[in-house]
N, C-alpha and C positions, 0 to 999 in steps of 0.2 A: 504494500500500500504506500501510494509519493504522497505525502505533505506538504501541500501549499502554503509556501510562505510566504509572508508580505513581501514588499521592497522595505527596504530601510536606506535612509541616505542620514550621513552625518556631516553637518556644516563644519566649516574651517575654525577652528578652536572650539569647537563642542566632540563631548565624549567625555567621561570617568578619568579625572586626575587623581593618580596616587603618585607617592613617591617609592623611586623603584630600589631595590637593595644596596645599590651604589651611592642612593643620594642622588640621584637625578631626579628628572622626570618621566613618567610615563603617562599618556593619554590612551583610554581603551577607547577603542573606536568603533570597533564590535565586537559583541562576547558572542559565549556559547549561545545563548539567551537570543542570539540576532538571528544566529543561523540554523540553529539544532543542531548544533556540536559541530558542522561541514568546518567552520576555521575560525578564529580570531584575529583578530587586526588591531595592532598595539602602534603608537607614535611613541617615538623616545627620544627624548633631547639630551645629550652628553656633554658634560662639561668637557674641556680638552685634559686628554690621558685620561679618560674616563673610559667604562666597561665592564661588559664584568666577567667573573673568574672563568677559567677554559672550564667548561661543562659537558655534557651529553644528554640528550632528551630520549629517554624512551620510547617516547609515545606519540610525537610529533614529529615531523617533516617544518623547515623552517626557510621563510623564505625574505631576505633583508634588499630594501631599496632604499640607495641614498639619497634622502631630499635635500641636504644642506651639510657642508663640509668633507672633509678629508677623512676616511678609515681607514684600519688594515684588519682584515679578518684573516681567521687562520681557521680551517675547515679541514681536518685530520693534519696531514702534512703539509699541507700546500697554504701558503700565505699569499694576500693578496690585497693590493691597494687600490683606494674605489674613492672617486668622487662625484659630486651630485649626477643624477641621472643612472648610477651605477649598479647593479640587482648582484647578490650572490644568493643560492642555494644551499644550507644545512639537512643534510638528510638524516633523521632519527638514526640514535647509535652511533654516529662519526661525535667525536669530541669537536669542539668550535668553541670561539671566542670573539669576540671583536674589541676595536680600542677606537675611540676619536684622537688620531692623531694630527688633527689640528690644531690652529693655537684659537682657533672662538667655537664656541658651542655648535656641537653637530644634532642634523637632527636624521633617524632613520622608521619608516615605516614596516616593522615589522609581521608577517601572514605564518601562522601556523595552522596545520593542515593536522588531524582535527583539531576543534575547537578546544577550550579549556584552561589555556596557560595564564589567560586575564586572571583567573582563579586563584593563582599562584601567587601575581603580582597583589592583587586585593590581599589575600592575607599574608605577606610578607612586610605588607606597608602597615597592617594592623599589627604582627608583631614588632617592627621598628619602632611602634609609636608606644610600646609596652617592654622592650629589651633590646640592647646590641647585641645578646650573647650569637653566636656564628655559629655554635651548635645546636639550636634551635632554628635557626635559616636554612639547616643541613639537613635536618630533619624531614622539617616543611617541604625542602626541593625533593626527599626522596618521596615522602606523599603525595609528591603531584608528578612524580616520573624521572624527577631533574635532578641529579647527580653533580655534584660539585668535584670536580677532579686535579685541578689545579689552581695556578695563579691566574690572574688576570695577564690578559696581553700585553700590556707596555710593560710588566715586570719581565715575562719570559724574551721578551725579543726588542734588538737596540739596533735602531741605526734603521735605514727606510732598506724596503723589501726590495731583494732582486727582483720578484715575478712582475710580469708584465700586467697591466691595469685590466687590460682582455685574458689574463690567464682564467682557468674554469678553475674555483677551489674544488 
């Protein structure tokens, strides 16, 4: 049986602001709630050297488009640097990471394939605003799929990437 959904259309600064584990910002743009779980669509704005820890998604397919500044993502082995206009693919299970390596605030529109990870962000921001501790943010990440495996980008990697800007991570 298909389920008829609405449309949904979200205006330019509207959507669910929390603040994301980094201390940024996140705008949910659409949740599970939009679609019936099909994807989520998250806005993130990064300070520069901002990012966060190299991770792995179980349960998602991840999909990052540059709308403002300079990045470097790292998608299993392969690093890669991307400016506006620039999309990379994370495929659930591959470890990834990204970093704003710019010097002013980047912003990127994030699509996970299914929906769900808004979920993450919502109560990650709720325990932020109740603890720092990191092993309860670890926790949290495993309860929603998300695996915390290393450091954040700009710690593991120094100096701008060999890969070409069209390399495929």
């Amino acid at each position: 049986m298909t389920v008829q959904l609405p449309p949904v259309a979200v205006h330019a600064g509207e959507g669910q602001e929390l603040p994301s584990p980094t201390g940024d910002r996140i705008t949910v743009k659409l949740g599970t709630g939009d679609t019936a779980g099909a994807l989520s669509a998250v806005e993130i704005v990064n300070s520069p050297s901002s990012g966060p820890p190299l991770h792995i998604h179980r349960r998602e397919d991840e999909v990052w488009w540059i709308l403002e500044g300079h990045y470097r993502f790292r998608v299993g082995d392969t690093l890669v640097d991307l400016e506006p206009g620039g999309m990379a693919f994370g495929p659930r299970d591959v470890p990834h990471a990204f970093a704003n390596v710019g010097e002013s605030p980047g912003r990127l529109l994030v699509i996970t394939t299914p929906g769900g990870l808004e979920q993450f962000f919502e109560r990650s921001a709720a325990l932020r605003a109740t603890t720092a501790d990191p092993q309860r943010l670890t926790e949290l990440g495993l309860a929603h799929g998300l695996e915390f495996i290393g450091p954040p980008l700009r710690s593991s990697v120094a100096g701008p990437s060999s890969s070409a800007s069209s390399a495929r991570p």
